[in-house]
C-alpha positions as CSV (number, residue, x, y, z in Angstrom):
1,X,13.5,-34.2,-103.6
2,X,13.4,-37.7,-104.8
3,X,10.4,-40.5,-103.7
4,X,12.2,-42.3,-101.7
5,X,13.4,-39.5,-99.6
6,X,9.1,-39.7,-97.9
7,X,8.3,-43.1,-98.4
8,X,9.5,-46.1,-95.7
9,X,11.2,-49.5,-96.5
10,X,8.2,-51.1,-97.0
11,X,6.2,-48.6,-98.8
12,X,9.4,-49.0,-101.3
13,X,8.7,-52.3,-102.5
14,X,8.1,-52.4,-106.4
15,X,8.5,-48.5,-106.7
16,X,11.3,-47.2,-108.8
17,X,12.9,-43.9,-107.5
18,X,12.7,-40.9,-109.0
19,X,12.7,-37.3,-108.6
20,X,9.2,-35.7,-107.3
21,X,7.7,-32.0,-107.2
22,X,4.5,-31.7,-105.1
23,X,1.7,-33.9,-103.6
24,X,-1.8,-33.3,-104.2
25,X,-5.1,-35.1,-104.1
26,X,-6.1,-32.8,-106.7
27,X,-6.6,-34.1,-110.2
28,X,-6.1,-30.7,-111.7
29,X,-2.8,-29.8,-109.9
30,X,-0.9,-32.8,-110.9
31,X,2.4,-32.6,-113.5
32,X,4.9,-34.6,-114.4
33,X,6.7,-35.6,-111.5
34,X,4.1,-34.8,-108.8
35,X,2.8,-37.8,-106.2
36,X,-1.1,-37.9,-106.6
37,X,-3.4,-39.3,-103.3
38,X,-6.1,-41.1,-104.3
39,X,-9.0,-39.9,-101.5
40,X,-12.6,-41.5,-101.9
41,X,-14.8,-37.9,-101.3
42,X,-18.8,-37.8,-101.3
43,X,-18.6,-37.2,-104.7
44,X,-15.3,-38.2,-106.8
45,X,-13.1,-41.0,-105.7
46,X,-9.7,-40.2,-106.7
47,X,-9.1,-43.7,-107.5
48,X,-11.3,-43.5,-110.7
49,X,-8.2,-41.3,-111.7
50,X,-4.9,-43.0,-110.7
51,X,-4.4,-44.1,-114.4
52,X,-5.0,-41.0,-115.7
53,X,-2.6,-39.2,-113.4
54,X,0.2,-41.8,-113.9
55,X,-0.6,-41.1,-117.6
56,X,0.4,-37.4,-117.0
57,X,3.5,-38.6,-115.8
58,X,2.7,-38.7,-112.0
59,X,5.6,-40.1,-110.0
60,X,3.8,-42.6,-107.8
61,X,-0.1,-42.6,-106.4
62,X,-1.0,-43.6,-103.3
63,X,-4.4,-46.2,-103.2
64,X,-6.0,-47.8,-100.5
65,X,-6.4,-50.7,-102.5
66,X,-4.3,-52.7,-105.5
67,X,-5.5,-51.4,-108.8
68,X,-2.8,-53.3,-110.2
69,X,-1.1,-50.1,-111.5
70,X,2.9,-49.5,-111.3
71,X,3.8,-46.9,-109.3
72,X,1.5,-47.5,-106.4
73,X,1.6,-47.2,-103.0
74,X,-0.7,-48.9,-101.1
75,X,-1.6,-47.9,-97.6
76,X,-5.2,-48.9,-95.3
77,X,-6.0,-45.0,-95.0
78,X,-5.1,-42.9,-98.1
79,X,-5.9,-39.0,-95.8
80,X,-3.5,-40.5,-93.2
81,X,-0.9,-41.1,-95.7
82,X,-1.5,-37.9,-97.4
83,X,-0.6,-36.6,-94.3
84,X,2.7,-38.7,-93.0
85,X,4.6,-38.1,-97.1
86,X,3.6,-34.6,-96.3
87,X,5.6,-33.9,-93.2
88,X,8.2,-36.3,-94.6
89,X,8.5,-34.4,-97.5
90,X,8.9,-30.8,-95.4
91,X,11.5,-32.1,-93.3
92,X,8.8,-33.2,-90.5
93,X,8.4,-30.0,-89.2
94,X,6.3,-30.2,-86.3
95,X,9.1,-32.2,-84.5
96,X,10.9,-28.6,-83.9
97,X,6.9,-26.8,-82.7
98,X,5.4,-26.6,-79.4
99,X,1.6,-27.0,-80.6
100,X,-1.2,-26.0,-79.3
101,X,-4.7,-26.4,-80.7
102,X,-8.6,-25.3,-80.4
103,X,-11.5,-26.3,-81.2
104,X,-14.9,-26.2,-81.0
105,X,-17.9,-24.3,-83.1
106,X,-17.0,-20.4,-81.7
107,X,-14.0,-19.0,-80.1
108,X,-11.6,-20.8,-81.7
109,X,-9.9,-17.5,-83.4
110,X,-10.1,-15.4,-80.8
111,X,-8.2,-18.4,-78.6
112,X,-5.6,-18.9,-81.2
113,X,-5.0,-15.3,-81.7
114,X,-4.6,-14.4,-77.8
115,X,-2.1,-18.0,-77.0
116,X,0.4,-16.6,-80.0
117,X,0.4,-12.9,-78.7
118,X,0.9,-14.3,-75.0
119,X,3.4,-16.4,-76.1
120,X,4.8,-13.3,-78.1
121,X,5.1,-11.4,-75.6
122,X,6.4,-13.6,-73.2
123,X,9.9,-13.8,-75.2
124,X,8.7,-17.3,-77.5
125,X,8.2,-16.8,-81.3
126,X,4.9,-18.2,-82.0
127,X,3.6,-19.1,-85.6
128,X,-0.6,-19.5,-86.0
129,X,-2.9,-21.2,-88.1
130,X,-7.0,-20.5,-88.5
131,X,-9.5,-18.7,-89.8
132,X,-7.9,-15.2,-89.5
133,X,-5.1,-16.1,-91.9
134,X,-2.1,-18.4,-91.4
135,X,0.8,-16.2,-89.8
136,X,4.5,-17.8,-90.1
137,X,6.3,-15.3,-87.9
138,X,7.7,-13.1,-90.9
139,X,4.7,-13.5,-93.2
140,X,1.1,-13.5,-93.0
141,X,-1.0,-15.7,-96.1
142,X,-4.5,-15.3,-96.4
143,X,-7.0,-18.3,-95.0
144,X,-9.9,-19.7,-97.2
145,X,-10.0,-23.0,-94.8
146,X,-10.0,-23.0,-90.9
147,X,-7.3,-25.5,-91.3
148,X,-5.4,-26.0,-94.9
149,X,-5.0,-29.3,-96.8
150,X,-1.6,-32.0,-95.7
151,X,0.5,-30.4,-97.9
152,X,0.1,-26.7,-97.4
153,X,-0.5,-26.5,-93.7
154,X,2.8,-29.0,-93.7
155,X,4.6,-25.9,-95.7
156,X,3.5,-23.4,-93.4
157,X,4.9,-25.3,-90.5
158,X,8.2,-25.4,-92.4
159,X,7.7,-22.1,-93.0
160,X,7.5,-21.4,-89.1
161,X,10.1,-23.3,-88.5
162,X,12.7,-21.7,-91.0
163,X,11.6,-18.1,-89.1
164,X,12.6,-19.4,-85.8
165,X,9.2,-20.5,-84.5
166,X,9.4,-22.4,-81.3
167,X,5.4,-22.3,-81.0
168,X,2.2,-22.8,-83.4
169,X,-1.1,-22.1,-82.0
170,X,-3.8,-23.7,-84.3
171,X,-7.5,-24.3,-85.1
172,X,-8.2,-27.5,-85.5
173,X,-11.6,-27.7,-87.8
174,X,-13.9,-30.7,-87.4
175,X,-13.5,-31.3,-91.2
176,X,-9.6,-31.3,-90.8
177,X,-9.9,-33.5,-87.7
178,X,-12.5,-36.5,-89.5
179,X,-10.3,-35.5,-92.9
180,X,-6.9,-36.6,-90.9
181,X,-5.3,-33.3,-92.1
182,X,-2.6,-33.8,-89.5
183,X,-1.5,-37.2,-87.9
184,X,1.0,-38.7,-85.6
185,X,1.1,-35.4,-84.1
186,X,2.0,-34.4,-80.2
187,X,-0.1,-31.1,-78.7
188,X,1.0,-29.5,-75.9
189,X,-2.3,-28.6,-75.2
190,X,-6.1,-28.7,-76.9
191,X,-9.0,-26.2,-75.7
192,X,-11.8,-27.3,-76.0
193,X,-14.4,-23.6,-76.5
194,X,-18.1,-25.0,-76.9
195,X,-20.1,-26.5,-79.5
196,X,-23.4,-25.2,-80.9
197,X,-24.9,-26.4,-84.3
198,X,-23.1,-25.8,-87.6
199,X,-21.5,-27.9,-90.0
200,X,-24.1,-30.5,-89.9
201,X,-24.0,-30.6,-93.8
202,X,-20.9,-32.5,-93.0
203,X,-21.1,-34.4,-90.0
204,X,-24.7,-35.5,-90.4
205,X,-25.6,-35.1,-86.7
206,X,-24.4,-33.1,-83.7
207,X,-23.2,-36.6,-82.2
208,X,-20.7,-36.9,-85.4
209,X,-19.6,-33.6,-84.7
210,X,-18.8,-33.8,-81.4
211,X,-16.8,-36.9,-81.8
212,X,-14.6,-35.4,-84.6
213,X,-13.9,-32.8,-82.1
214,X,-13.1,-35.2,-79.3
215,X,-10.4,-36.7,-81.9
216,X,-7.8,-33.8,-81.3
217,X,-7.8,-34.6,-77.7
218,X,-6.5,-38.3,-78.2
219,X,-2.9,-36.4,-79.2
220,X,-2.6,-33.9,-76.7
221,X,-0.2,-33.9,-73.4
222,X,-2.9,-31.8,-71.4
223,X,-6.8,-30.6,-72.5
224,X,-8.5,-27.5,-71.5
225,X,-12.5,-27.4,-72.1
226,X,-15.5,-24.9,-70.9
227,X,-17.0,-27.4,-68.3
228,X,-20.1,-24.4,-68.9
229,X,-21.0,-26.1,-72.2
230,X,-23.3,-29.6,-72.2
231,X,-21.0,-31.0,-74.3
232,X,-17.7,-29.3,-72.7
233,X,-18.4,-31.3,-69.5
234,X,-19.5,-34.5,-71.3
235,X,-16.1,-34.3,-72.5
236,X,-14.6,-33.4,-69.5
237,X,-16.2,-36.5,-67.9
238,X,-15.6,-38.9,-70.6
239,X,-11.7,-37.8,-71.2
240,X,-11.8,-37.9,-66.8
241,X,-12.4,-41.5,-67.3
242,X,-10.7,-42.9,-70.5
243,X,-7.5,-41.8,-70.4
244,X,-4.6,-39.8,-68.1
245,X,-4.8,-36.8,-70.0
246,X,-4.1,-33.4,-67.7
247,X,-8.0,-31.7,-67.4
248,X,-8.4,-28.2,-66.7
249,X,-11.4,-27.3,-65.9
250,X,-13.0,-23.5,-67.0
251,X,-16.0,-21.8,-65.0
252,X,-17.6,-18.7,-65.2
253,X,-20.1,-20.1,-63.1
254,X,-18.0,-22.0,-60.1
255,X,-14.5,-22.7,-59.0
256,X,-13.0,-25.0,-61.0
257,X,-9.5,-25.3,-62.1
258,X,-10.0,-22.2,-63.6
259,X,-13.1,-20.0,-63.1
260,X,-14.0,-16.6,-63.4
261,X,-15.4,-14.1,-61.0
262,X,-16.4,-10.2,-60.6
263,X,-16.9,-9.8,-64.5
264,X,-17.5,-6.4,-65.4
265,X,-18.9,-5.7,-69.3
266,X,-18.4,-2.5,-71.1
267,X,-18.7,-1.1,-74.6
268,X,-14.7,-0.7,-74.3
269,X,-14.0,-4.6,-73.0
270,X,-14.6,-6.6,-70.4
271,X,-12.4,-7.1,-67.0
272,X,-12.7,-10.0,-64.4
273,X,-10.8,-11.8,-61.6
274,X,-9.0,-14.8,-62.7
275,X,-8.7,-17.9,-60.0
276,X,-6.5,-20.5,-61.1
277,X,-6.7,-23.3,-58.0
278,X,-3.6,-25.0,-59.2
279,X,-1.1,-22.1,-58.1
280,X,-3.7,-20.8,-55.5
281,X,-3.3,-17.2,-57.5
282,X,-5.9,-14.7,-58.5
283,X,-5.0,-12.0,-61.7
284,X,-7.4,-9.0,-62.5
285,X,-7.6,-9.6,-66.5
286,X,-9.0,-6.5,-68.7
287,X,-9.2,-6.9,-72.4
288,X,-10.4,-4.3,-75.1
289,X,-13.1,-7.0,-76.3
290,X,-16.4,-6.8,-75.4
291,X,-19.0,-9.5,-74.5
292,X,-18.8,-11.7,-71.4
293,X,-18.0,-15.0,-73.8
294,X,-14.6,-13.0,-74.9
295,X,-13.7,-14.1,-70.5
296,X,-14.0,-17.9,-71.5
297,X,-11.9,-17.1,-74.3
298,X,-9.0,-15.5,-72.8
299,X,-8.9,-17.5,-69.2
300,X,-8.7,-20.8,-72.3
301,X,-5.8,-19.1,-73.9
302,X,-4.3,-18.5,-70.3
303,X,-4.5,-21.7,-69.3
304,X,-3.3,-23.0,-72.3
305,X,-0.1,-21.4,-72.3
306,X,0.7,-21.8,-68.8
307,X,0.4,-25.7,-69.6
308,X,2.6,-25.5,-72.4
309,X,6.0,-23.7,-70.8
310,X,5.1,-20.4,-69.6
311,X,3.9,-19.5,-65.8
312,X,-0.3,-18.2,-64.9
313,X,1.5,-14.5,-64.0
314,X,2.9,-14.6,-67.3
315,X,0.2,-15.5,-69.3
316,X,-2.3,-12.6,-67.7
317,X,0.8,-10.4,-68.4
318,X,0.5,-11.1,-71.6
319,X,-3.3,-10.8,-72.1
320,X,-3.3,-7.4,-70.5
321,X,-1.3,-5.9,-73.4
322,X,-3.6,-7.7,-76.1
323,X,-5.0,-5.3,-78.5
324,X,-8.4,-7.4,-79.5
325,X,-8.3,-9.7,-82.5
326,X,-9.2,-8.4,-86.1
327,X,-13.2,-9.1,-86.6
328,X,-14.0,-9.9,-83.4
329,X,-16.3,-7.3,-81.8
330,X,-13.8,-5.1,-83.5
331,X,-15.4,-1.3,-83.2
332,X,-14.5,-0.2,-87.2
333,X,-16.1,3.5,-86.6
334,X,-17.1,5.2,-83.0
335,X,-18.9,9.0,-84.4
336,X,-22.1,10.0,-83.5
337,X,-23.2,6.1,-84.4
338,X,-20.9,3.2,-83.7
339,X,-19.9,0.2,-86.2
340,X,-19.3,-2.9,-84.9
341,X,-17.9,-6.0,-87.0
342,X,-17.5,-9.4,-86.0
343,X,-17.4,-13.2,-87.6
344,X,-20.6,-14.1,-85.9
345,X,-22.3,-16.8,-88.1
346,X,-23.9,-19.3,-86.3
347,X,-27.2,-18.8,-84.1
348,X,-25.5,-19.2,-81.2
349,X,-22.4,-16.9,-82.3
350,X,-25.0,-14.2,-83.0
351,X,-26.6,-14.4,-79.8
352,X,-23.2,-14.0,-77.5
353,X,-22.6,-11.4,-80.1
354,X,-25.8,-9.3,-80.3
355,X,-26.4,-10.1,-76.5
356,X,-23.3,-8.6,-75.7
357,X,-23.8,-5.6,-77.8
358,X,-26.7,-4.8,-76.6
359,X,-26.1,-4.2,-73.2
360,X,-24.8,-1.0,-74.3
361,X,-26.7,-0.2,-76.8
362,X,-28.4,4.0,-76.3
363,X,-30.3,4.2,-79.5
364,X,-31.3,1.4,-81.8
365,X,-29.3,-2.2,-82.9
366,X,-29.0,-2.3,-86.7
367,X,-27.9,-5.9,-87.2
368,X,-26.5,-6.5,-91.2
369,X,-26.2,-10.0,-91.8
370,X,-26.5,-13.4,-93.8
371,X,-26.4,-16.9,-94.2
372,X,-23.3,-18.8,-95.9
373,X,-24.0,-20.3,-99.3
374,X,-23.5,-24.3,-99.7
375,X,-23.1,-24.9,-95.7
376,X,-25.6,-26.5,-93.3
377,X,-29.3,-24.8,-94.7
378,X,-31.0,-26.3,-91.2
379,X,-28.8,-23.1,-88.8
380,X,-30.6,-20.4,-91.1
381,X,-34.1,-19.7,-90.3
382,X,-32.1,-20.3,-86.1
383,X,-30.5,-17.0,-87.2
384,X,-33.2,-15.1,-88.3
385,X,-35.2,-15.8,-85.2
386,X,-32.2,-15.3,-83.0
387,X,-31.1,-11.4,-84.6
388,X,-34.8,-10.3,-84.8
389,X,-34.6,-11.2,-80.6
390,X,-31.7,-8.6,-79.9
391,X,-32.4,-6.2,-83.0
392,X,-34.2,-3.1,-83.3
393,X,-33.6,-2.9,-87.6
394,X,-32.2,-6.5,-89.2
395,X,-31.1,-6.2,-92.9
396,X,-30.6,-9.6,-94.3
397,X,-28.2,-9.9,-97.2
398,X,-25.4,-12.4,-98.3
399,X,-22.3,-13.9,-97.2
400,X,-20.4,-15.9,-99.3
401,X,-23.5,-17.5,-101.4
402,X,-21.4,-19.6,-103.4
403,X,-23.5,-21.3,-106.3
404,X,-26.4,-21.2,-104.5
405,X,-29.1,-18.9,-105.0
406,X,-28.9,-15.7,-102.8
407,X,-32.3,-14.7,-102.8
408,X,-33.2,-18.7,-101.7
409,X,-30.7,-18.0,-98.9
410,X,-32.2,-14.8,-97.4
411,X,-35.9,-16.1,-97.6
412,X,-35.0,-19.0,-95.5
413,X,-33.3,-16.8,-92.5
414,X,-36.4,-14.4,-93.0
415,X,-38.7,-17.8,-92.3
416,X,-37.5,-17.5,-88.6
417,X,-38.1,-13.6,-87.8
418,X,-40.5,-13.2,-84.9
419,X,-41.6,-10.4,-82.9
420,X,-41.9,-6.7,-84.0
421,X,-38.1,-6.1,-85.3
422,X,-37.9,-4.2,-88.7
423,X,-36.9,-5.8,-91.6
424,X,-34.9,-5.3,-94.7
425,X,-33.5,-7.5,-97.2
426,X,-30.7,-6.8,-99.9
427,X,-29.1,-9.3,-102.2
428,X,-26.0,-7.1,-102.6
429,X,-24.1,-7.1,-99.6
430,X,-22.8,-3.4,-100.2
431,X,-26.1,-1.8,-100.9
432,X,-27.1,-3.4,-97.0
433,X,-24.3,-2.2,-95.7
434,X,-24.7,1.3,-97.4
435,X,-28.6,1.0,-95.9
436,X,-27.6,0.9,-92.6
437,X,-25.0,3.5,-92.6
438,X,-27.5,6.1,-94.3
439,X,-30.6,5.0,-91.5
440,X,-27.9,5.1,-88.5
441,X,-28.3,8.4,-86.0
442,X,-26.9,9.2,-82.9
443,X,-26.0,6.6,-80.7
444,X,-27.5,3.6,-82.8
445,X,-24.9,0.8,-83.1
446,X,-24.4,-1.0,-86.5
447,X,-23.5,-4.5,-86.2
448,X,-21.5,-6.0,-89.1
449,X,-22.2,-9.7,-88.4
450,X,-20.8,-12.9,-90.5
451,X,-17.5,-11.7,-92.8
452,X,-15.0,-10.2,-89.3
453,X,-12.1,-10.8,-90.9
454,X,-12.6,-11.6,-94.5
455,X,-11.9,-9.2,-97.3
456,X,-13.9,-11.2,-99.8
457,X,-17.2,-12.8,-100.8
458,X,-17.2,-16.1,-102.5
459,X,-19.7,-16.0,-105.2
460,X,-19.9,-19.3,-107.5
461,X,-15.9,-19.9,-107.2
462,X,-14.9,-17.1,-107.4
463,X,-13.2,-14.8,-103.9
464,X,-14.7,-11.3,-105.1
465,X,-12.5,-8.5,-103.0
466,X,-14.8,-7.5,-100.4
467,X,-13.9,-5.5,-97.2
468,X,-15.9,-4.4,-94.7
469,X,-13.0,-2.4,-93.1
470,X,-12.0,-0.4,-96.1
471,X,-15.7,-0.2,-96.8
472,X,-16.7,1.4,-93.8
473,X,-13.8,3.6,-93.9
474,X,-15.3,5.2,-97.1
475,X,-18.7,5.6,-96.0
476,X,-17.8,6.6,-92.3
477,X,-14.4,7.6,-92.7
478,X,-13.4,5.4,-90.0
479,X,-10.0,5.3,-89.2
């Protein structure tokens, strides 16, 4: 790959060519031949480093402004840039996708998961990116971001591509839509699931985050957003009347474009009557997930795909064969006691969650959960006071403390407890776990609440193996 193979005419001027290896914003990743980004973060601006970098034999850097240094390229947005060289350099990818996005606080996985095995199953090779790893039809790599840096979610679209992917379904993050993380880019469709409080140690205030969310929507063909959530049908309105953008409207609680009726909840799943106005056609949807905020999620992913090639009658199709998503009110032992796991970290993910579980609940609802290390404090005593509504026993441990201190962590979701719910608190997430299981009798439900699908625990910097399937195998001997 040489430099000028991702840069344009004009981004040439006063660069000498030259052969390249990767790009990377990251001070530590660069070597000889490697094109570093200068990005200005909360902490470090990269420009501070240029010189350094060129004196490690960087190619070229990319600056937002003239530091007077050869081998620049100057651009008004460096994160933009990042993201253009990075497509360039992988071919431009995305030109040979159908994409499809979510976003929103909750929901976004189990969306993303159902669209790519619809689409499966309907005949159309579909790639993913998000939270449950990043699947490039032939591979699966593990995810530590909702949505990966330029230059690696660019390689796993080349990736796709090279398989014979004709679709990626996507999470789009709020961080990756204010970081410009993709650019220039053409959706088939966004879905819009809900938004509750989280990430406000990033965005500042719920008004931030809502508008980096609204971002993803200025690059899709058609949008379809939960008209049931405040800020679903503020956006409904406000994309209504600022651009020609195709709305489609979801209800569980009236007929709108797409609505919900007749929803039936059980331990097993839930099943409901799908109305879609546009083709004047009603489905009978069953899937083995339970909790009535799993319907929102699959009538999105329906709708979704029947805007982006495929018919309404093919999308249900395709849901009835889905087999549930992997830490999503996944049942990981049904004995005398059931254990249930699931991603829930957010006040409001716990309370669909718990308040699903409940319902069917014959003993007692032992609730293990946490708080995430280094990520919006304000959510945690929220939690607390939300579990000890729905739980009968809550143990409070970690998840993912990072460098901050565990025991600070669980003291501040114990300031929210109310009401007569029993109480137990373990630093080590094992030893909670291993509490619960020893306390669980017949019919009692265990609720594994915060990791779902990760298999490890970030402590400090470090991604400590850490798997709540294998675990419960051992102790219950779950299959």
């Amino acid at each position: 790959m040489r430099l000028f193979d991702i840069l344009d005419e004009n981004e040439r001027r006063d660069i000498t060519d030259c052969n390249i290896g990767i790009i990377t914003d990251d001070t530590r990743k660069v070597k000889p031949g490697d094109v570093f980004v200068a990005i200005t973060g909360r902490n470090f601006d990269g420009h501070s480093a240029c010189r350094e970098m060129l004196d490690k034999g960087a190619a070229a850097v990319v600056v937002d402004h003239d530091l007077g240094l050869p081998q620049q390229i100057l651009t008004d947005d460096t994160r933009k840039t990042f993201s253009i060289l990075s497509s360039r350099y992988y071919g431009e990818p995305t030109k040979q996708l159908k994409l499809i996005a979510a976003t929103g606080t909750n929901g976004k996985t189990t969306t993303v998961n159902l669209i790519k095995h619809i689409l499966n199953e309907c005949g159309h090779k579909c790639g993913s990116i998000g939270t449950a790893g990043y699947d490039v039809c032939g591979k699966t790599y593990e995810a530590h971001l909702t949505t990966p840096y330029q230059f690696d979610l660019y390689g796993y679209f080349r990736e796709m591509v090279d398989n014979g992917a004709e679709y990626c379904a996507m999470e789009a993050s709020s961080q990756a839509l204010s970081q410009s993380r993709f650019v220039g880019e053409t959706f088939e469709c966004g879905i819009f699931t809900n938004l509750t409080q989280d990430h406000l140690d990033w965005h500042g205030t719920m008004e931030n985050y809502y508008q980096a969310k609204k971002s993803l929507f200025a690059c899709c063909k058609a949008a379809v957003i939960n008209v049931d959530d405040p800020w679903g049908k503020r956006l409904y309105d406000e994309l209504a009347s600022e651009s020609d953008i195709k709305l489609v409207a979801l209800s569980e609680r009236e007929m709108t474009d797409v609505s919900a009726c007749r929803i039936t909840l059980k331990s097993g799943g839930v099943s409901y009557i799908l109305n879609d106005k546009l083709s004047e056609q009603s489905f009978t949807v069953s899937i083995p997930m339970p909790g009535d905020f799993n319907v929102m999620n699959s009538m999105g992913a329906a709708a979704a795909c029947a805007l982006s090639g495929i018919t309404i009658r093919e999308a249900v199709t395709g849901l009835g064969t889905s087999k549930g998503v992997c830490g999503r009110a996944e049942v990981l032992y049904d004995g005398e006691y059931t254990v249930i796991c699931d991603y829930a970290h957010t006040e409001d993910a716990l309370d669909k969650t718990l308040g699903a579980i409940k319902r069917f609940v014959k003993g007692r609802l032992i609730v293990v959960f946490g708080a995430a290390g280094e990520r919006d404090a304000g959510k945690r005593p929220g939690m607390g006071r939300c579990v000890s509504g729905y739980a009968d026993i809550a143990v409070v441990t970690s998840d993912n403390p990072r460098f901050e201190d565990q025991q600070s962590i669980i003291d501040q979701v114990l300031s929210g407890f109310e009401g007569d719910c029993e109480v137990h608190s373990f630093i080590d997430r094992l030893e909670a776990i291993k509490y619960a299981v020893s306390i669980a009798r017949k019919d009692d439900i265990i609720a594994l609440c915060g990791k779902g699908h990760e298999e490890y625990q970030v402590i400090g910097d470090d991604y400590q193996p850490f798997s709540e399937h294998k675990i419960i195998k051992e102790l219950c001997g779950g299959e």
